[in-house]
C-alpha positions as CSV (number, residue, x, y, z in Angstrom):
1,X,0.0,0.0,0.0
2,X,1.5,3.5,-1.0
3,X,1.1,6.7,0.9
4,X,0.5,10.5,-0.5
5,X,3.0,12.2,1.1
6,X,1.2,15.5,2.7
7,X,3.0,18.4,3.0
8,X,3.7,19.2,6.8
9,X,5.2,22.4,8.3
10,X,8.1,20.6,10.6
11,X,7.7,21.7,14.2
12,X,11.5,23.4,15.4
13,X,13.6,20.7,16.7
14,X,11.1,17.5,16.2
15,X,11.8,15.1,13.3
16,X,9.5,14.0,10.9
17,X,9.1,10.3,11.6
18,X,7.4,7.8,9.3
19,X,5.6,4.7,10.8
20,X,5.0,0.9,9.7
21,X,2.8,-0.8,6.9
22,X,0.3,-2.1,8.4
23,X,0.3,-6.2,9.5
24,X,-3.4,-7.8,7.5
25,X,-4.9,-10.5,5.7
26,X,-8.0,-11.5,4.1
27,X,-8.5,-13.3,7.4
28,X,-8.2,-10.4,9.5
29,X,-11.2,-9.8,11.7
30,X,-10.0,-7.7,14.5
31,X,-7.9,-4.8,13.7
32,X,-5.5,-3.3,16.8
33,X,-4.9,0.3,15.9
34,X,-2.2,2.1,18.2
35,X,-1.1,5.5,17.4
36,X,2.5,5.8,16.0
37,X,5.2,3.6,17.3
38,X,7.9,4.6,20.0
39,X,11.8,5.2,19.4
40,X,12.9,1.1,19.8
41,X,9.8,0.0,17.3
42,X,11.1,2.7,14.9
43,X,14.6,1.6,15.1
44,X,13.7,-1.8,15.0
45,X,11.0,-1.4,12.3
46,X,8.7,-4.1,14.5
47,X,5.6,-3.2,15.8
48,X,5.8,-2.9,19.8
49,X,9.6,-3.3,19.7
50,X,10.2,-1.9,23.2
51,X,10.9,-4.9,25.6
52,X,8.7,-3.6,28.4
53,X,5.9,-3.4,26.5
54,X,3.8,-5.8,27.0
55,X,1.8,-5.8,23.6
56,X,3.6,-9.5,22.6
57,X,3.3,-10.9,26.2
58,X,-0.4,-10.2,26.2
59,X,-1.5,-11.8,23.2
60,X,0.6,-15.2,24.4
61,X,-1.5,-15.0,27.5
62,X,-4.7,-14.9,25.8
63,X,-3.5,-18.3,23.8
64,X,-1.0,-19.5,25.8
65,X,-1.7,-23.2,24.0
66,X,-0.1,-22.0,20.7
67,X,3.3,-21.0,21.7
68,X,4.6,-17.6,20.1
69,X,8.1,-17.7,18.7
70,X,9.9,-15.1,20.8
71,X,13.3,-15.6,19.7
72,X,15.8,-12.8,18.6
73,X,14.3,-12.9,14.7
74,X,11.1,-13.8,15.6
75,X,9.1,-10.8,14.6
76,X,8.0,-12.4,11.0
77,X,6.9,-15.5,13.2
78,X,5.5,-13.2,15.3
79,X,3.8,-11.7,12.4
80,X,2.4,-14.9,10.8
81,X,1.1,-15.9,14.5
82,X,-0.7,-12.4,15.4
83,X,-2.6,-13.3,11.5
84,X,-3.4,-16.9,12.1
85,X,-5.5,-15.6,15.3
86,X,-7.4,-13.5,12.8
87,X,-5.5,-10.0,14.2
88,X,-4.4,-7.2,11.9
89,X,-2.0,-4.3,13.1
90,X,-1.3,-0.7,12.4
91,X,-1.0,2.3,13.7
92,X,-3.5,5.8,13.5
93,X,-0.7,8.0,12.3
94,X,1.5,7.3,9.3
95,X,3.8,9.9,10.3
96,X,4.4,13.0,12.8
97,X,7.1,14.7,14.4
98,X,8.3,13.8,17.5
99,X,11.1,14.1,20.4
100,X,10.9,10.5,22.1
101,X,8.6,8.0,22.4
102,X,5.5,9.6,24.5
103,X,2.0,10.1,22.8
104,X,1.8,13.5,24.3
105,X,4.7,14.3,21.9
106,X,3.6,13.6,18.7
107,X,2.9,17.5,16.8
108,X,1.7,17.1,13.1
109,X,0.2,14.1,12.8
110,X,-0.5,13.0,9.1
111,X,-3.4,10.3,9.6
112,X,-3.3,7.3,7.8
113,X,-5.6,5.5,4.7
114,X,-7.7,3.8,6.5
115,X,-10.1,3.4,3.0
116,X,-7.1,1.4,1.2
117,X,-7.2,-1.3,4.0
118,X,-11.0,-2.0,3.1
119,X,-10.0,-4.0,0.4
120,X,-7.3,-5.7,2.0
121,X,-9.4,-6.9,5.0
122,X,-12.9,-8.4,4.1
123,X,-13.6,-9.8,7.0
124,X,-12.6,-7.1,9.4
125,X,-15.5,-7.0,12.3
126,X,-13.9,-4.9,14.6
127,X,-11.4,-2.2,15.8
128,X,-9.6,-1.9,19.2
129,X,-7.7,1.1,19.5
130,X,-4.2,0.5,22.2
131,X,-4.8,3.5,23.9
132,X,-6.2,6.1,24.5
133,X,-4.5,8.8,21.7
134,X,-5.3,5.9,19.0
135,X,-9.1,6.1,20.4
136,X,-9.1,9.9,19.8
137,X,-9.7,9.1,16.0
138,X,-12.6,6.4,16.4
139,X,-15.1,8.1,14.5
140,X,-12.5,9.5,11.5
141,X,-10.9,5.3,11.2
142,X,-14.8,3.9,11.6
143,X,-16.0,6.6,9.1
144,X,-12.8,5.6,6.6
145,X,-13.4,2.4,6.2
146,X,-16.7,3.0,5.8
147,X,-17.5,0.6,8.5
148,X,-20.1,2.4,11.0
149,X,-22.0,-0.4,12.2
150,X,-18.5,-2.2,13.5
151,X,-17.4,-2.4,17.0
152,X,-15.2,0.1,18.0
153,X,-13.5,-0.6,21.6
154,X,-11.1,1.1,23.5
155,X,-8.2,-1.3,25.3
156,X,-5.7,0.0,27.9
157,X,-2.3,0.5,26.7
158,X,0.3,-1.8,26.5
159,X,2.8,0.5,26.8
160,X,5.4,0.9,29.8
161,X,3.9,4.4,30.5
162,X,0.6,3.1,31.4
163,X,1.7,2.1,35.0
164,X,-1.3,2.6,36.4
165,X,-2.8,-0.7,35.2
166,X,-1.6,-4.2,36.1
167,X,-0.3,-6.9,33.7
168,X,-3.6,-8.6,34.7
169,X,-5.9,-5.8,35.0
170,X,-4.5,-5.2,31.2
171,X,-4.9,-8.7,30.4
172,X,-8.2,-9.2,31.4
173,X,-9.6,-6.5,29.6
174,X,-7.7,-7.5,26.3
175,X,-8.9,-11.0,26.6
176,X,-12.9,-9.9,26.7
177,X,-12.4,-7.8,23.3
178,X,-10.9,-11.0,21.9
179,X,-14.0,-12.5,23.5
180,X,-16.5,-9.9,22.3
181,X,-14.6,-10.6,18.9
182,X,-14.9,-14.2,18.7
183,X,-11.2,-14.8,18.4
184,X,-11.2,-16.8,22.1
């Protein structure tokens, strides 16, 4: 899938960054939208690439019977297992400018093509938004795909900044989406 690149007026002293493509099949069901991926996801171009996030670790515990490869070069195995389960991946922004890894520092946010995944994803059923900066854009990502009858659900981040929720307070509330979704 291509991007149009949109012209942006850079912010003094932030980089433009450019995110990832997005992770979807014709199989994917549930799509997990976060917002634009932190400084160690970037460098590693791999979706939730920090180590104390527990994006990876979360999924595993929802189907802990089908081992995930976790393994140094394991993020296309990683890949292929978040698509068997009927998951898709991607993030709201497809670029911004940013100092660090922190949501509250993303300026100029170009959103992505939410319309060009339609095709891609005929049997998407549902959207889940990691956070709550992703969930600021619901109604534009439901209206996009032209989807307005789908569930849209906010889950609490995975991110090592949300502290204020538990691994199993997180867990819990990712595995009743996954529920709700008919993935579990």
């Amino acid at each position: 899938m291509t991007r149009k690149p949109q012209p942006v007026v850079p912010q003094a002293g932030a980089e433009r960054l450019f995110g990832l493509p997005p992770i979807v099949s014709a199989t994917t069901r549930l799509l997990i939208l976060g917002s634009f991926p932190g400084v160690a996801s970037l460098r590693a171009q791999q979706y939730y690439g920090h180590p104390h996030n527990q994006f990876w670790k979360i999924l595993q515990a929802i189907w802990p019977s089908v081992p995930m490869d976790t393994g140094t070069n394991s993020y296309e195995k990683r890949s292929t297992w978040l698509l068997d389960r009927g998951l898709g991946l991607w993030d709201v922004y497809a670029s911004c400018e940013r100092s660090g890894s922190l949501d509250s520092a993303i300026r100029n946010p170009q959103v992505n093509d939410f319309a060009s995944l339609k095709a891609h994803c005929p049997q998407l059923r549902m959207i889940a938004h990691n956070g709550g900066e992703s969930f600021k854009h619901a109604k534009l990502v439901r209206h996009s795909l032209g989807i307005e009858d789908f569930a849209v659900v906010k889950l609490p981040s995975t991110s090592p900044a949300n502290a204020s929720w538990s691994f199993e307070r997180k867990l819990a509330a990712w595995r009743a989406v996954m529920v709700e979704a008919g993935l579990v």
